[in-house]
Structures are given as C-alpha cells and as structure tokens.
N, C-alpha and C positions, 0 to 999 in steps of 0.2 A: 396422680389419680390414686395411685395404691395407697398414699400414706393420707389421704382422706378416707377413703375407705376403712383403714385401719383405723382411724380415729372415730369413726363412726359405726365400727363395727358390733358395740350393744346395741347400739339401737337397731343398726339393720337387722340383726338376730331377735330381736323383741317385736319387730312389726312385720318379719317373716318376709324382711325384702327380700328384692333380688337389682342389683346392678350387672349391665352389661354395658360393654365398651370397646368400640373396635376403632383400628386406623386415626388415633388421636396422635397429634404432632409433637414433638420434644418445644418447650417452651422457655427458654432461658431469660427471658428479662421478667424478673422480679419476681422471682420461685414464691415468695413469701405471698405478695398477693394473690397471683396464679391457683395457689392454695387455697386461699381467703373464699376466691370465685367460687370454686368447685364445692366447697365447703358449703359454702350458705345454699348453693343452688341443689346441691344434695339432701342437704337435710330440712329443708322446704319441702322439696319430692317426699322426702318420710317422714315428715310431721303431718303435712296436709294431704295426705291420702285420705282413701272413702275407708268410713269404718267397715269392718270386718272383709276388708279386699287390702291383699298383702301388696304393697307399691312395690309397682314395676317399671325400674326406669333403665332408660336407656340414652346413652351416650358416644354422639362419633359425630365423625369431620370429615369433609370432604374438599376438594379443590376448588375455589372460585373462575371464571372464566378469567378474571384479571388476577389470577395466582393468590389470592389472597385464601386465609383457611375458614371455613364456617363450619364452627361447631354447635352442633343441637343436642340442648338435655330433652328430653321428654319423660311423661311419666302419666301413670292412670288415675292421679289424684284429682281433687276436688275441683280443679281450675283457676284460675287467674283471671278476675275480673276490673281490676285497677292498673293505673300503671304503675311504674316505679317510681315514687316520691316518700319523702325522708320522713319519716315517722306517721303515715300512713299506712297499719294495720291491714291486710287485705281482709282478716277475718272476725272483728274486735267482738263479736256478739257471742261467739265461738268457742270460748275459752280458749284462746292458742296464748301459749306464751310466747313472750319475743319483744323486742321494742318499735318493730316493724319499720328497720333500716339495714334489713340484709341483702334485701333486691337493688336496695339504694345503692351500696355497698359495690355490689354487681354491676350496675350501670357504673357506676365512677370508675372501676376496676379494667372494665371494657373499654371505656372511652379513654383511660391512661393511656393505653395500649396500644392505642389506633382502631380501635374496634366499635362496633356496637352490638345492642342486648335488645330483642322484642320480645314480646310474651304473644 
C-alpha cells in the first residue's frame, strides 16, 4: 500500500487527497499484481472524485466469519454505476482519460486470488 501511495503521491498532492488505511493484511502471492489492484482502484478514487471536493478514500479489512479477509476501498467520488467489463468506460461523456479496463483489471486480479470485487 505505501509504494502505491508513493507512486501516486502527485497526484494525491494535486487533488488535496487524503488516504487512510488501517488493519490491511500482509499479502504474499503475486506482490506485483496485489500492486496493480490497489493501484487502479486508488487512482479511480482520485480521478473520479466530485469537482471541487478533495477525495476522501478509505481503506481496511476485516475477518470473514469463515476466516477469509474483506477488504473495502471506499471514497466520496462520483459513483460507480456499471459493472466491471473490459473496455467499458464508466464515464466516456466526461472527458476521463483511461481505456476503461482498470476495474476489469481488478476483477481478474481478485478472482486470481480466490477472491471477488463488487461495486
């Protein structure tokens, strides 16, 4: 989480975010994707925020009743009104740039893993 942070840290500095994050879990199979995840689902949070409202996201995990971990981004931005499919823009009218397969990205990532991703 720090060295996406770190990689994103003009931007977060340009759109006056703020990220928090408590109690997230050590994740050793495939550090590189793991990355990739956080990555896309970070900087979605600070692309698509509301104008002139600095994104506020927040990030933590907690126990499943069958030991498994769920973790939640959250954030103040615009919303999610699509699901995640592969070159489906959620915003194309918008000017957002992107090729609109980072959520895609995220799904595939999660379900590697044994996990899954809803919006």
């Amino acid at each position: 989480m720090q060295n996406v942070i770190s990689e994103l840290r003009n931007v977060i500095d340009k759109t006056q975010g703020e990220i928090k994050s408590s109690g997230l879990p050590e994740i050793y199979r495939n550090p590189k994707y793991i990355h990739l995840l956080f990555h896309h689902l970070i900087s979605n949070a600070l692309k698509f925020c509301k104008n002139d409202t600095p994104p506020r996201i927040s990030i933590n995990s907690q126990r499943t009743v069958d030991h498994q971990w769920q973790i939640s981004v959250k954030d103040n931005g615009i919303g999610i009104e699509k699901t995640f499919k592969p070159f489906e823009k959620l915003n194309p009218k918008d000017g957002y740039n992107g090729t609109g397969m980072g959520l895609t990205i995220c799904r595939k990532i999660a379900e590697d893993h044994s996990g899954t991703i809803i919006a």
